[in-house]
N, C-alpha and C positions, 0 to 999 in steps of 0.2 A: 384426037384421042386424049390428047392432054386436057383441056379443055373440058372434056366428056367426066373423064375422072376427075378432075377439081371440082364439077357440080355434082357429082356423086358424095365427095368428101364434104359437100356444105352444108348437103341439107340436112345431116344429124344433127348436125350441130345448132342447125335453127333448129330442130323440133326442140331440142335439150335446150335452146336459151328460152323459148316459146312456155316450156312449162314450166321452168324457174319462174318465168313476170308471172304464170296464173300459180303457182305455189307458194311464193315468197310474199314477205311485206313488202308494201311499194316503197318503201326506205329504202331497200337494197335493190330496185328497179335501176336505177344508175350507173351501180357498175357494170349490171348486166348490159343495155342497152350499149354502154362504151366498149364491150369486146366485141361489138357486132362492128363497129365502126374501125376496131384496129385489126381488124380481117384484111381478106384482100381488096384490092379495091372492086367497087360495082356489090361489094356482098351485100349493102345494104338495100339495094333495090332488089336481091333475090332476098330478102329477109324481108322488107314491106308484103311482097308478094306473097312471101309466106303467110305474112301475120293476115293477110286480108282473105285467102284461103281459108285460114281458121276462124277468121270473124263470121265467113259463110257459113260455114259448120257450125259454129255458134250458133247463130240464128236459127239456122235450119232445127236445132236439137230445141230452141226455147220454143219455135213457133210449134215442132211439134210438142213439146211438155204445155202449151197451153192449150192446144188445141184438145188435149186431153181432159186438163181440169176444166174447163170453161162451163160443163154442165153442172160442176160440182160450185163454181162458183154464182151462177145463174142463181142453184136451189141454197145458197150460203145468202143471196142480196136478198130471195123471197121471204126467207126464216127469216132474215132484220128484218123485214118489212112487219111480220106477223108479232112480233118482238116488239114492236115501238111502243106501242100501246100499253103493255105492259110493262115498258123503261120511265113512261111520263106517272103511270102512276107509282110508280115506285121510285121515283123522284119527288114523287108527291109526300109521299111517304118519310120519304128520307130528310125531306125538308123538315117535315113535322118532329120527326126525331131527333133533328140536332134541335130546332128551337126548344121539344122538350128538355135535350141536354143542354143546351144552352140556358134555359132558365135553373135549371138541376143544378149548373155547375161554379152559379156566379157566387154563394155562396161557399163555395170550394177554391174557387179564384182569392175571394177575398181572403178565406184562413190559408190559404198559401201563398200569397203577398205576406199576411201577417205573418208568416214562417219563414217567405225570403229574409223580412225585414229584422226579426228577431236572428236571421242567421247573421245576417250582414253586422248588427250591433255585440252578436257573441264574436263575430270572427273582430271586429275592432276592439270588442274588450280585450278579447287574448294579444291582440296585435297592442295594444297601450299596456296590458301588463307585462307582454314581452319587453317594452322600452322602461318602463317603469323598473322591473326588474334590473335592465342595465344600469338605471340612474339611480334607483336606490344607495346600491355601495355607495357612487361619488357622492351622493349626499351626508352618508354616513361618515362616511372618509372626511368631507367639509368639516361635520358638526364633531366630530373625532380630533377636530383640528383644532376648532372654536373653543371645546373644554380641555385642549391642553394647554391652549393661551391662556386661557383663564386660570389653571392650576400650576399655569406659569413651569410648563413641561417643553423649556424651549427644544430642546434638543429632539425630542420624542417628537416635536409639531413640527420640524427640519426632515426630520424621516419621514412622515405623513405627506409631507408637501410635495416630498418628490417622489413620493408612490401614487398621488396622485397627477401629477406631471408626467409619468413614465407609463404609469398604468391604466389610472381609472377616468380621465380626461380624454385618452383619442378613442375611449368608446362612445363617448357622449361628446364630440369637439362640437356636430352638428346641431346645439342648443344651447340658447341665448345663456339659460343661465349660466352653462359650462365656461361659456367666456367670460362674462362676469367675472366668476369665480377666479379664472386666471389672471383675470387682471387684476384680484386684490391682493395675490401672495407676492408680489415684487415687495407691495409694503409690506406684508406680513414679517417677512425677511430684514428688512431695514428695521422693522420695531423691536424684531427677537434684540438685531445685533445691538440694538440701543439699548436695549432692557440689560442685556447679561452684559453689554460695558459700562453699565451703571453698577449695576451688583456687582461688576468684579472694581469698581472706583469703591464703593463701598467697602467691599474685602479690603482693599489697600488700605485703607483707612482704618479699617480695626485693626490686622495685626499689625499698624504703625504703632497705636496705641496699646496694644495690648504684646508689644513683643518683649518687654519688660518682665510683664510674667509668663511667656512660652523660653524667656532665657532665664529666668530663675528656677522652673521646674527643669529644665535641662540640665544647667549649674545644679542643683540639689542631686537629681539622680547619680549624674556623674562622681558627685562629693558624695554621694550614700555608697556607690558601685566603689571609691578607693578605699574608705573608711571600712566597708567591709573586706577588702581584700586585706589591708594591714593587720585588721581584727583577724582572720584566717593565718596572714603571715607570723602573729605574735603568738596566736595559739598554736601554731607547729613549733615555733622557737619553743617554747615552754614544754610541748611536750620530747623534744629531745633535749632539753636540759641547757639550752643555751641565753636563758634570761641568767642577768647579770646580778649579782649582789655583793654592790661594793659600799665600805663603808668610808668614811670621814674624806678623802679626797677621791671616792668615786662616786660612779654614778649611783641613785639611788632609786629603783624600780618601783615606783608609787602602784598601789594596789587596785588601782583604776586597768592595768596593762593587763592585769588578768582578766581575762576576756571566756565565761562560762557559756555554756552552749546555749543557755536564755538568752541571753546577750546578742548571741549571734542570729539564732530566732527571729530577736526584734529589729533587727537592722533588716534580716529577709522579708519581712512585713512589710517595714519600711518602705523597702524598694520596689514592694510592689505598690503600695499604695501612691507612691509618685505619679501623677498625670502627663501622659505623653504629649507629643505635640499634636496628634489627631484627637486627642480628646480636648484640647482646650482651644482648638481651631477647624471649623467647617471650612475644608475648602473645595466645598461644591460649587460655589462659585468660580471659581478658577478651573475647576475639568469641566464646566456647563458651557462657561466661556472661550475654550481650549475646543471644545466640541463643536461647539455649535460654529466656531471661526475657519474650522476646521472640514463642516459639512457645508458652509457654504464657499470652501476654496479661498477661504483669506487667512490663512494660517500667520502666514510672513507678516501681516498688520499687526498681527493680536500680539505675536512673540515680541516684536520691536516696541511694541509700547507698552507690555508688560516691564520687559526689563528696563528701559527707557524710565519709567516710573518708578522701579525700583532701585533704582542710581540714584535718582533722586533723595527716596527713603533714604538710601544708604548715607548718603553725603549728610540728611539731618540726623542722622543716629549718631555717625562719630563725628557732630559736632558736641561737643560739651558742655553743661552750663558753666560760667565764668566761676561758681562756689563752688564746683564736683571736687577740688584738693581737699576742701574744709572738713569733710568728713567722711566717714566708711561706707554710708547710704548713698552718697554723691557717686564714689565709683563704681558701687555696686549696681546702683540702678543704670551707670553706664555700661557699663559689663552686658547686666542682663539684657538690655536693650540690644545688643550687637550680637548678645548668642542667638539674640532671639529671630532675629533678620536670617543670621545666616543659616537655623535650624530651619525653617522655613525655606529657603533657598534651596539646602540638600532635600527637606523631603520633596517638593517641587521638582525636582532633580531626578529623584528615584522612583516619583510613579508617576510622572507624562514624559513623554516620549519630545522630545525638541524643543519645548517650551524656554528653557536653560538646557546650558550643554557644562561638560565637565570646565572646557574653555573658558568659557564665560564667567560663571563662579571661582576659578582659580584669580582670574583677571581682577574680581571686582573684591577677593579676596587678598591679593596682595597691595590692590589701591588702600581696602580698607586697616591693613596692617602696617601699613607707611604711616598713614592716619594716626592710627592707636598707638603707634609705639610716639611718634611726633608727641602727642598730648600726651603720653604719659613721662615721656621723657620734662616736657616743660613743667606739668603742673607737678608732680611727684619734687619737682626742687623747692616747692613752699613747703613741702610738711616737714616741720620740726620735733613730732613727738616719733619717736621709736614705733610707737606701738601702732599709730595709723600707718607707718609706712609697711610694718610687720601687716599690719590687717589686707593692707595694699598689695603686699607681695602675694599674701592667700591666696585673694583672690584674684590675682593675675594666672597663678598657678591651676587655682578651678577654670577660670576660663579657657586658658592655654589647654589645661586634659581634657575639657567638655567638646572643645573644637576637633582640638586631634580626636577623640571618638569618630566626629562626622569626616575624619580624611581630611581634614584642612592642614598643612606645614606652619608650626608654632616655633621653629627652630629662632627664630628671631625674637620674640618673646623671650625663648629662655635666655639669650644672648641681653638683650635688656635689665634683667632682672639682674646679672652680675653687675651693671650700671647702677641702679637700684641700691642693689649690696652696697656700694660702696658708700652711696647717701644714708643709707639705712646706718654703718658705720659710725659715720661723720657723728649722726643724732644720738648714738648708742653713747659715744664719746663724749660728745654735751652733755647727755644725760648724766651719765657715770661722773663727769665731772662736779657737776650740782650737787651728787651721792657725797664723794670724797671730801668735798669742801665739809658739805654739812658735820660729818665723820668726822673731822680736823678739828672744826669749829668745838663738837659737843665733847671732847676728850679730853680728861682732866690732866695728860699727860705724865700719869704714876702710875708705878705697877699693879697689876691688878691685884686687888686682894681674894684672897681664897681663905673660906670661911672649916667648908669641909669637902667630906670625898664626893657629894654630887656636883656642888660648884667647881672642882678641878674635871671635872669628868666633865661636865660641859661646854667648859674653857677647850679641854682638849677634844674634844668632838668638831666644836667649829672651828680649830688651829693645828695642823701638825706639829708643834710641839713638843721635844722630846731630851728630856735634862735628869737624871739617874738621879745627882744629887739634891735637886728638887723635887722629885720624885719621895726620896728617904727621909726629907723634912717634915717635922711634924705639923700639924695644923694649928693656928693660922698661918699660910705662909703667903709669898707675895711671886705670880709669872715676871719676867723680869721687864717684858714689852704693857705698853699701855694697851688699855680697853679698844684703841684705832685698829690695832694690829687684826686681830681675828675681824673686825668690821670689814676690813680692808682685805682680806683674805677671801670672804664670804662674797663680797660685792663682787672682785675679779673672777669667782667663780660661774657667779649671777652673770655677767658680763657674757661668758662665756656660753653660759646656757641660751644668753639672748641672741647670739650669735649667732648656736647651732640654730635657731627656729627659724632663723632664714635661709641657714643651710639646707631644711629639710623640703623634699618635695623638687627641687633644681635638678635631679637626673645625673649627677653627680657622683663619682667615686669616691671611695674613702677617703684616697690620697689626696684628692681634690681638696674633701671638706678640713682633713685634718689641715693641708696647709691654711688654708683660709680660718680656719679657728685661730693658729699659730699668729698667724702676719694680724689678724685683729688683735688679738692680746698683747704682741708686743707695741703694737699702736698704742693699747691702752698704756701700757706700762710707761713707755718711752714719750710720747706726747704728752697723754692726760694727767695719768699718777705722778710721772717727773713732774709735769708744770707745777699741777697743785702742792705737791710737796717744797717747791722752791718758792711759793709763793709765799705759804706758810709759817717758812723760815724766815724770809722776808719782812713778813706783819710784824709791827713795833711791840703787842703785847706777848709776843715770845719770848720770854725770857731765859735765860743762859742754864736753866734746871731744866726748862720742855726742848731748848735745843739738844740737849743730854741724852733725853726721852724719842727726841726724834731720830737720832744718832744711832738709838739699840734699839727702836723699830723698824729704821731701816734695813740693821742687821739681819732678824728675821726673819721681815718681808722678804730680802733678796736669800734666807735658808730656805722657804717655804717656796724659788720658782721651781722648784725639781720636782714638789709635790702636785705642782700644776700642769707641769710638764705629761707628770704620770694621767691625771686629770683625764687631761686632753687626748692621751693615747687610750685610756679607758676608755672612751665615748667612740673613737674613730676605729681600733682596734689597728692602726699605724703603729707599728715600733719606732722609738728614737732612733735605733740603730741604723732606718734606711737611710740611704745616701743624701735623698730629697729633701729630707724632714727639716723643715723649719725650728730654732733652737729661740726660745724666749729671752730674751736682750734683762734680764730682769738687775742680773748682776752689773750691768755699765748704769742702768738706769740709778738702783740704790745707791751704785757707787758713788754718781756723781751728787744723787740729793745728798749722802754722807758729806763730800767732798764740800758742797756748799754750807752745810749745817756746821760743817770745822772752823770751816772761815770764818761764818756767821757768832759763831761763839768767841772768836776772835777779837772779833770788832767789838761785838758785845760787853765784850770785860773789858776791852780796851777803856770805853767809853765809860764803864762804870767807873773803872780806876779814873777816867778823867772826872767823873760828879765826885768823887772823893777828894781830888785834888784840888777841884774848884772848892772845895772846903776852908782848904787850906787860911789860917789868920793870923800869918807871922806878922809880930814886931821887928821890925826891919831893923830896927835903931835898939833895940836892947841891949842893957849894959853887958847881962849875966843870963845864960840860959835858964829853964827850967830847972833844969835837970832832968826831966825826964821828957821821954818824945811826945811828940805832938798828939794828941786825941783824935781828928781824923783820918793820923797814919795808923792808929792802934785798930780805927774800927777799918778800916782799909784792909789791913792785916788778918781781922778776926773774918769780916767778908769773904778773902781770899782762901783762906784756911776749911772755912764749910764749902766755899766752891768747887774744890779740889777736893772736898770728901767727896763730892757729888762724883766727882771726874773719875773714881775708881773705878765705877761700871763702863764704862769707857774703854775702848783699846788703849794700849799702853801710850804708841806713841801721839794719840791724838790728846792726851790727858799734858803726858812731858811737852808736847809743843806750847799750849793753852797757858804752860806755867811757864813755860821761858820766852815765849810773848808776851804774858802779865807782867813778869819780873823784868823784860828788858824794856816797855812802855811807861811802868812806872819811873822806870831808872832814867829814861826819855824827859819824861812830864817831869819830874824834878830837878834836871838838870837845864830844862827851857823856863821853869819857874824862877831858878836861881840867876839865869840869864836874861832874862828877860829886858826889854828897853824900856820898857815903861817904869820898872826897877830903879831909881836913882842912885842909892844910898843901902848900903850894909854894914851892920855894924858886927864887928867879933861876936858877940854874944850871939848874935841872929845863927854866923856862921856855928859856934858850937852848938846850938838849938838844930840848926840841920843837918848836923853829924850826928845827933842824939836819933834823928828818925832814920839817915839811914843805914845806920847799925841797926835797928830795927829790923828795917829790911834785908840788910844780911845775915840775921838772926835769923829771920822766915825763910831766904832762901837756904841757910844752913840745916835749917832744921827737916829738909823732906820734903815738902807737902805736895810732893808727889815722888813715888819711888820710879826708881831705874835710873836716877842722875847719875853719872861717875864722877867722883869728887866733888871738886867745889866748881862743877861746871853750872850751875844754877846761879852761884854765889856771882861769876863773870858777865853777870848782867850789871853789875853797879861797879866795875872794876872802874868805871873812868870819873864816876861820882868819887869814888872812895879815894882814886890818887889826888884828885884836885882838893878834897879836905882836908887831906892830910897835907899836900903844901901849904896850904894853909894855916893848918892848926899848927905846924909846927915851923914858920915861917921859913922853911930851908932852901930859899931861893936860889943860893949858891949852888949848892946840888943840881938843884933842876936845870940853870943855866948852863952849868958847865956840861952835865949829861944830856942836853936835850940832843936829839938826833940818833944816841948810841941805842941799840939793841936791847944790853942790860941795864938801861936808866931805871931808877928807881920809879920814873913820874912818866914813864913811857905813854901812858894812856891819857896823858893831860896836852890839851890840846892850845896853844901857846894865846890863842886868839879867844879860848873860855880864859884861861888866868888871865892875861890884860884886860877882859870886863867887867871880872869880877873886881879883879884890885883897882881900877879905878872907881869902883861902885866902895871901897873901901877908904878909899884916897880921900873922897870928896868928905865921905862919914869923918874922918880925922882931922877934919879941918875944923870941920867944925863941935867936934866934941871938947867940952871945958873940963873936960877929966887930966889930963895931959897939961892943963895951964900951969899947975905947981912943977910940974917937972919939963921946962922949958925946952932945957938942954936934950932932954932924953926924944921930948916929941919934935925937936930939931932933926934930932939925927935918922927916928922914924920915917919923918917926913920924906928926909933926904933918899934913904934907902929905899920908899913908896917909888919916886921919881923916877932913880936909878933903874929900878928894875921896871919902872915901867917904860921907859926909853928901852931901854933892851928889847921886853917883849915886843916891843911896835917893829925893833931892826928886824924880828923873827915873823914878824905877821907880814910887815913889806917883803921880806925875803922869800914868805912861803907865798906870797899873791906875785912876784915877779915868776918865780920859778911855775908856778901855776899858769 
């Protein structure tokens, strides 16, 4: 039963696989065939079975479907047969017809060959001007390249090169000439960098030379840009009323200070018409060379031997020629040359980017001021005139503010220039000395004479001046100081004006300048003026009238420092009254040339009284005086008498000193005359002969000749001449012996050791005078009494040399 139904269940399922193989593609015949096989088993010999059942039925169906058609194909082979006949001639035909078209179409063959071939040369023309097209640019781009070398456009042929390296080369790498091509710009690159380091050595090389004049048009603008600021500063002073008008010891505002708006105008012209540093220097070489160092990645070479080279510059700029002290073009063309560098430097500075760094310029700016202040320090010590070192400080000062304009620190500059100052001083002082000398030299040493009221008025314009009762004197009258005095006045003020010109421009306070005018002036006064003044007095052609003269000019000079004093406050606008202020020494200065002029006059007269003395032509041995004094004491006396008129203008006690020095060196000089060793012999006569002169002279010192003595304190210059004549003349040896020592002796002032010189210079005369021979006895006893007392005197001269 089982069994029964399992081959019941089979056979659908073959008839179903049976018409899948005849319905399907035989591609999917495989799977089918494999589920018959994964049946049960034995299914595939009941599925052969089946399939060979239907191949029957097959057969069976075609043999009858042919047995059907077979008539139809029997009368289908007949009709070919009836057919062939007319296939051969219709092949006959046909043959004939292609060979007609065949000869029809060889000339259609041929123009369509000639149409392929014409296609084939259109379609490669378009295919070569398609490449052509590509290669064009790069060629253009080449010869783009070729005229910028040529027009010498390196930086522009940098950018081309590698637009075509980037761009227009990997469209065309696959052709010969593109290679080529690449392999000429390595050099092309090597020539640029040769060419613009050429042009930029060239650049080096002019503004080396020509930095002289990019720093003197710098220097200029900058000296145009202060001159007009002062010009601006003087015309606002003006217009609120603060210009000065001072007369005879102020300042005096020259009419150049007024500064009208033309004026101001043309200085604004001026400043324009000054040439910049871009207009007197191309430096496209230097951003072509920056560029182009730059475009090819060697920036770091180009910077380092830029600066590198310009170290060098710098080092021959602030060397100096060995002449540059000699003159004002010397420094200046040194100047310029150094603004000129570093003008250059800042604008390099300010419009490429890294080329210099702020660094760098500081660095090579403080090397360079180590430099400049060294050489100016050394060569500024050879110049001796004022006025180069004045021209030198200018233009240290233009330089210093041309720099500071470009941000450079000058602070040490201005710090030098007070160094400067002080040489600038030194030469001021030489100079002014050569001035005073001359001034000394040409002055006739008399008051000046005044004619009328312009010549006082001019006197007094150049001298403060100021005497009521000279004033009230009628014309002609006489200043009492010499023509030196206002010279001397004028000059110190000159002095002083030289002074401020180096003050000005130093950045400096008032306080500053006023001390520094102060401490120069009393330099002047105390160094210079003193010197020359002492020197003066000194000189042998001075004589005891111009020592007089110089006595009551120094007067003066030293009334007239207070008027200098104001001067100087005029110009600084410093009060005396501050604490700081320097005071002019002017009064110790005069004092002391006075104090040497006193002396001077001292010795002077001393000396004349001695050529008077040396006059002197005593007979020694005379019996009988004159009678009257001697002739070179009379003109000695008359001498004295006008000298001592002179002495009135004088202070009092410098006039009474000059006379009781004359009167107590003459009273000297005559009593070393009378003592003298060379002296042998004196005779009575001789002595009353120089009793006769000097009662003279105590006639002359009686008589005044000069006021303010109290009594006969003049006369006590010859107290010691006049007791030793009088023991003498009236031979009172007794006396004197007995009184010598006591208080109230008569001969107190007779000095034991003059009487025994004398009296033996009289002893010896006695001996041998034949006047005395008739009266034996009498010049016995003379004799005896000569002896006596000169034994005496000797116990007195031993006793005062023991005691001694």
């Amino acid at each position: 039963m089982a069994e029964s139904c399992e081959a019941l269940g089979t056979v659908p399922e073959h008839e179903r696989i049976l018409q899948e193989i005849e319905s399907t593609d035989t591609a999917c015949v495989g799977p089918t065939l494999r589920s018959v096989y994964d049946d049960q088993p034995n299914a595939h010999k009941k599925f052969m079975e089946k399939l060979d059942a239907c191949i029957r039925n097959h057969d069976k169906e075609i043999e009858k479907m042919c047995n059907f058609h077979h008539q139809g194909f029997v009368d289908a082979i007949t009709e070919l047969l009836k057919v062939r006949a007319d296939a051969e001639k219709l092949k006959v035909q046909v043959t004939d017809t292609n060979r007609r078209f065949q000869d029809a179409g060889k000339e259609v063959i041929i123009q369509t060959e000639d149409i392929i071939r014409c296609r084939i040369q259109q379609r490669n023309i378009t295919t070569v001007v398609e490449k052509l097209q590509l290669c064009l640019p790069v060629l253009e781009m080449y010869s783009k390249l070729k005229e910028q070398m040529s027009m010498k456009r390196y930086y522009s042929a940098l950018k081309t090169m590698e637009q075509l390296e980037n761009v227009y080369f990997p469209r065309v790498s696959q052709y010969r000439f593109c290679q080529l091509m690449m392999e000429t710009l390595p050099k092309l690159r090597e020539d640029i960098k040769d060419i613009s380091m050429s042009d930029l050595k060239d650049f080096l090389e002019s503004i080396r030379k020509h930095s002289d004049k990019i720093g003197e048009a710098a220097m200029k603008q900058a000296q145009q840009q202060k001159s007009f600021s002062v010009a601006l500063q003087k015309q606002n002073n003006m217009r609120f009323g603060k210009n000065m008008h001072v007369n005879n010891d102020r300042i005096l505002e020259e009419k150049s200070d007024v500064i009208p708006k033309h004026a101001l105008e043309e200085e604004a012209e001026n400043d324009e018409e000054v040439l910049t540093v871009q207009d007197l220097v191309d430096f496209s070489p230097v951003y072509r060379c920056l560029h182009i160092y730059s475009a090819l990645g060697d920036e770091e070479t180009f910077e380092n031997y830029y600066r590198k080279q310009r170290k060098k510059q710098a080092r021959l700029v602030l060397q100096p020629q060995s002449s540059v002290h000699e003159t004002v073009d010397g420094y200046r063309r040194y100047f310029t040359q150094i603004v000129g560098f570093f003008v250059v430097e800042d604008h390099i500075l300010h419009v490429t980017q890294g080329l210099v760094t702020r660094v760098y310029t500081e660095e090579l700016w403080n090397m360079a001021l180590s430099k400049i202040i060294a050489v100016l320090r050394a060569h500024s010590s050879y110049c001796t005139d004022p006025d180069l070192v004045l021209e030198l400080k200018n233009l240290i000062v233009i330089f210093a503010d041309t720099l500071q304009g470009y941000g450079f620190p000058v602070n040490r500059l201005f710090d030098l220039l007070f160094e400067i100052r002080d040489q600038y001083n030194e030469t001021l002082l030489k100079k002014w000395a050569g001035i005073f000398r001359d001034i000394f030299e040409e002055d006739n040493y008399s008051p000046i004479p005044i004619g009328s009221e312009e010549e006082y008025k001019v006197v007094i314009s150049r001298f403060p001046f100021q005497d009521p009762d000279l004033e009230k004197q009628s014309f002609p009258k006489k200043f009492p100081m010499s023509q030196s005095v206002p010279l001397i006045y004028i000059q110190v003020k000159e002095f002083i004006y030289a002074s401020l010109k180096f003050s000005e421009s130093l950045h400096r306070s008032s306080t500053e300048i006023d001390d520094m005018l102060r401490k120069s002036t009393n330099l002047l006064l105390t160094r210079i003026l003193s010197s020359c003044l002492l020197n003066l007095i000194k000189k042998p052609h001075i004589g005891l009238t111009e020592l007089v003269q110089i006595i009551i000019n120094t007067t003066h000079l030293e009334q007239a420092c207070k008027y200098l004093e104001d001067f100087i406050t005029n110009i600084t606008n410093i009060s005396q009254e501050t604490v700081h202020t320097t005071r002019l020494y002017g009064l110790s200065t005069f004092k002391d040339a006075r104090h040497a002029a006193e002396g001077e006059i001292y010795t002077k007269l001393n000396q004349k009284i001695d050529e008077f003395v040396q006059l002197a032509d005593y007979d020694w041995t005379m019996a009988e005086s004159d009678g009257r004094a001697s002739g070179y004491l009379m003109d000695l006396i008359n001498f004295l008498r006008s000298i001592f008129q002179v002495f009135t203008h004088l202070p009092g006690k410098v006039a009474q000193t000059a006379c009781m020095s004359a009167c107590q060196h003459l009273s000297t000089s005559l009593m070393q005359m009378l003592l003298d060793s060379e002296l042998k012999q004196i005779s009575m006569g001789a002595v009353q002969q120089f009793n006769l002169d000097v009662i003279q002279c105590e006639l002359f010192a009686s008589s005044e000749p000069v006021p303010g003595f109290q009594g006969d304190t003049l006369q006590l210059a010859f107290i010691d001449l006049r007791q030793l004549l009088d023991l003498f003349m009236v031979w009172d040896w007794s006396t004197y012996l007995a009184d010598y020592g006591q208080p109230a002796s008569k001969y107190l002032r007779v000095n034991p050791h003059a009487a025994l010189t004398l009296l033996e210079k009289m002893k010896d005369t006695s001996k041998k005078n034949n006047i005395f021979a008739q009266f034996r006895k009498n010049d016995r006893d003379r004799q005896k009494l000569i002896e006596t007392v000169v034994r005496q005197l000797r116990g007195l001269v031993t006793g005062m040399s023991q005691h001694t």
